[in-house]
C-alpha positions in Angstrom: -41.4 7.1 -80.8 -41.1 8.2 -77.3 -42.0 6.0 -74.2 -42.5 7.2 -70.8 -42.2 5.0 -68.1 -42.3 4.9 -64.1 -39.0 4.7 -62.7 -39.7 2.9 -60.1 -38.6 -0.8 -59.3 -40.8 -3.5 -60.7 -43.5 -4.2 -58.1 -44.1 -8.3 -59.3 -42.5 -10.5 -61.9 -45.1 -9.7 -64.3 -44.3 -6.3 -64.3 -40.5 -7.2 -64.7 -41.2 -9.1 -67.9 -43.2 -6.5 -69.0 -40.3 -4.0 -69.2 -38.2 -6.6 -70.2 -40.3 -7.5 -73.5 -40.8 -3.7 -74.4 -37.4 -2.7 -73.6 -35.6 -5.9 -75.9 -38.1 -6.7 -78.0 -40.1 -3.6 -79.2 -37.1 -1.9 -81.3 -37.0 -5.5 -83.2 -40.2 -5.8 -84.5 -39.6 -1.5 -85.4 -37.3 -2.7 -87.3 -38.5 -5.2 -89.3 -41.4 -2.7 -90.1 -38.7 -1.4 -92.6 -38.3 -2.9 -96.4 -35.0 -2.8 -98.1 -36.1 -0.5 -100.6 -37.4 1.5 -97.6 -34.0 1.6 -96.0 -32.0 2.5 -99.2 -34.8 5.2 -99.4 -34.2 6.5 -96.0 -30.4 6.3 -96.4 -30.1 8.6 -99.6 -32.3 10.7 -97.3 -30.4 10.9 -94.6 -26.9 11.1 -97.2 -28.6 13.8 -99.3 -29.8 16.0 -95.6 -25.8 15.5 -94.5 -24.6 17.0 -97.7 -27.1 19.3 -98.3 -25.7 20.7 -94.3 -22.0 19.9 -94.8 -21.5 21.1 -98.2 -23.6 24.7 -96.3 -21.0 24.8 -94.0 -17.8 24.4 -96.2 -19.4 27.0 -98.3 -20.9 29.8 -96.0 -18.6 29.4 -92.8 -15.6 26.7 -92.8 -12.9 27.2 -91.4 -15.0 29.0 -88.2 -16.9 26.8 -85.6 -20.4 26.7 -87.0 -23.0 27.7 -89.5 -25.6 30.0 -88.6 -28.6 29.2 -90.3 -30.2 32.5 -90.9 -27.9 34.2 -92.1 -25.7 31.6 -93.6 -22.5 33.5 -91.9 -19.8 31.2 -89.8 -19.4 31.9 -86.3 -16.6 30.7 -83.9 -18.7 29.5 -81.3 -16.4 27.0 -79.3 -13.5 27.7 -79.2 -12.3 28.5 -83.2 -11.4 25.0 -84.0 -13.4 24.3 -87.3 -15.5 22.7 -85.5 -18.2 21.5 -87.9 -15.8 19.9 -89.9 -14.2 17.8 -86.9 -17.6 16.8 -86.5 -18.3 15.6 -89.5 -15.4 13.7 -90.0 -16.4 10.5 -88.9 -20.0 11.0 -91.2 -17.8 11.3 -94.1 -15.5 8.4 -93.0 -19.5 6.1 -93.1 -20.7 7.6 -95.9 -17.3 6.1 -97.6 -16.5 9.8 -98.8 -12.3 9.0 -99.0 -11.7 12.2 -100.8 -13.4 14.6 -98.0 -12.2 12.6 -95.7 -8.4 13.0 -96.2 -8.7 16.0 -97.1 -10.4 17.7 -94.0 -8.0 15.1 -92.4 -5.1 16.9 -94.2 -6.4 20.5 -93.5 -7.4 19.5 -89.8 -3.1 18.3 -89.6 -2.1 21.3 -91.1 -3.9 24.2 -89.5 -5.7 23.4 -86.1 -3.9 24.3 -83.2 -4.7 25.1 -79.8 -2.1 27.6 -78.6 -4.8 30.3 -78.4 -5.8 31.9 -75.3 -9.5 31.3 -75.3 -12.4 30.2 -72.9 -14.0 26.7 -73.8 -16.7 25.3 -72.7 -14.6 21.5 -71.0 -17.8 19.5 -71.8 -18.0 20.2 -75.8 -14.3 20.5 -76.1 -13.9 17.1 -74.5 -16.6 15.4 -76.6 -16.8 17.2 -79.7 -13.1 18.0 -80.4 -11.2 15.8 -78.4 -13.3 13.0 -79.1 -13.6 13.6 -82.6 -10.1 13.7 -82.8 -9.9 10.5 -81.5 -12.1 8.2 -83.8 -10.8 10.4 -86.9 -7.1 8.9 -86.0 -8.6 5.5 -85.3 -10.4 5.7 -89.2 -7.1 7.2 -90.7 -4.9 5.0 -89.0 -6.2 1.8 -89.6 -7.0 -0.1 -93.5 -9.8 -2.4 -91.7 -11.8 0.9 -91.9 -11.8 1.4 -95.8 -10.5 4.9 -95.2 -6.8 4.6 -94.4 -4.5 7.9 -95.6 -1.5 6.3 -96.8 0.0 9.5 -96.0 -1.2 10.0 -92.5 1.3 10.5 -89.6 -0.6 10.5 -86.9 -1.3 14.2 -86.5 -4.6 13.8 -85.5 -3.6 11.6 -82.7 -0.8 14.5 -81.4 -3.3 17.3 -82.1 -5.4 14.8 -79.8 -2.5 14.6 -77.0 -1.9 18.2 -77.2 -5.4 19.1 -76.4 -5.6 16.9 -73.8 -2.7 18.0 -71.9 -3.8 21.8 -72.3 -7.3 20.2 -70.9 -5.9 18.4 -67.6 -5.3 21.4 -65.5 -9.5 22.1 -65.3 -9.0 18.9 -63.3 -6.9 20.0 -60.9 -9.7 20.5 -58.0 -9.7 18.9 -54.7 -12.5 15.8 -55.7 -10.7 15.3 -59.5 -14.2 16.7 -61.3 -14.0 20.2 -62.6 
């Protein structure tokens, strides 16, 4: 469902309720439009379309970037990171997947590095690798999560620091934003 609105300021109190009820109160009664047995349905759905893309990947293209769809070839699109499977980390850490978790986890330790001389886009490095690197070391790291690696030494959290450092120079302009 998409809604379009004006953006301009409310013009009376009426109006500003308005916005208020649809903004706060419209996704509640969406949800409630849902049944449990609706939900579980939606959920294998949505479990069954991440595997059905994942497992394509791992097959077809892993360790580049990304799958191309049309011809089912791997392509290192951003940088040659494995990128897909940094993204799906934290997907297989909610599905409760343990076993593909560690290991991509494990792989990821073992084999990414970023001593390569190569152009990056800052934006998708930032929030796809970088950030994935992140929440992948929070969900390792912690057993609150379900998905602690008792093995796990931190190595997403250097490769994390590592990246970072190698990032901070595109900051280096006279107003801070690159």
């Amino acid at each position: 469902m998409v809604i379009v609105m004006d953006l301009e300021a409310p013009k009376s109190k009426f109006q500003s309720l308005s916005i208020f009820l649809l903004l706060f109160l419209l996704p509640t009664t969406l949800a409630d439009g849902v049944t449990p047995g609706e939900a579980k349905q939606l959920r294998d759905e949505v479990r069954e379309m991440f595997y059905h893309a994942f497992n394509g990947y791992m097959e077809n293209a892993f360790p580049l970037d990304e799958l191309r769809p049309l011809s089912c070839g791997g392509e290192d699109s951003l940088g040659g990171y494995a990128l897909t499977l940094i993204d799906s980390l934290d997907t297989l850490a909610l599905l409760g997947d343990w076993e593909r978790f560690a290991a991509s986890v494990e792989w990821i330790g073992k084999n990414l590095r970023f001593d390569i001389n190569k152009t990056v886009s800052l934006f998708e490095t930032s929030i796809r690798v970088l950030g994935g690197l992140l929440s992948a070391h929070l969900i390792a790291s912690d057993y609150a999560t379900g998905m602690k690696i008792p093995a796990y030494d931190n190595q997403l959290l250097h490769l994390a620091e590592d990246l970072a450092r190698r990032l901070l120079p595109a900051f280096d302009t006279p107003t801070g934003i690159p």
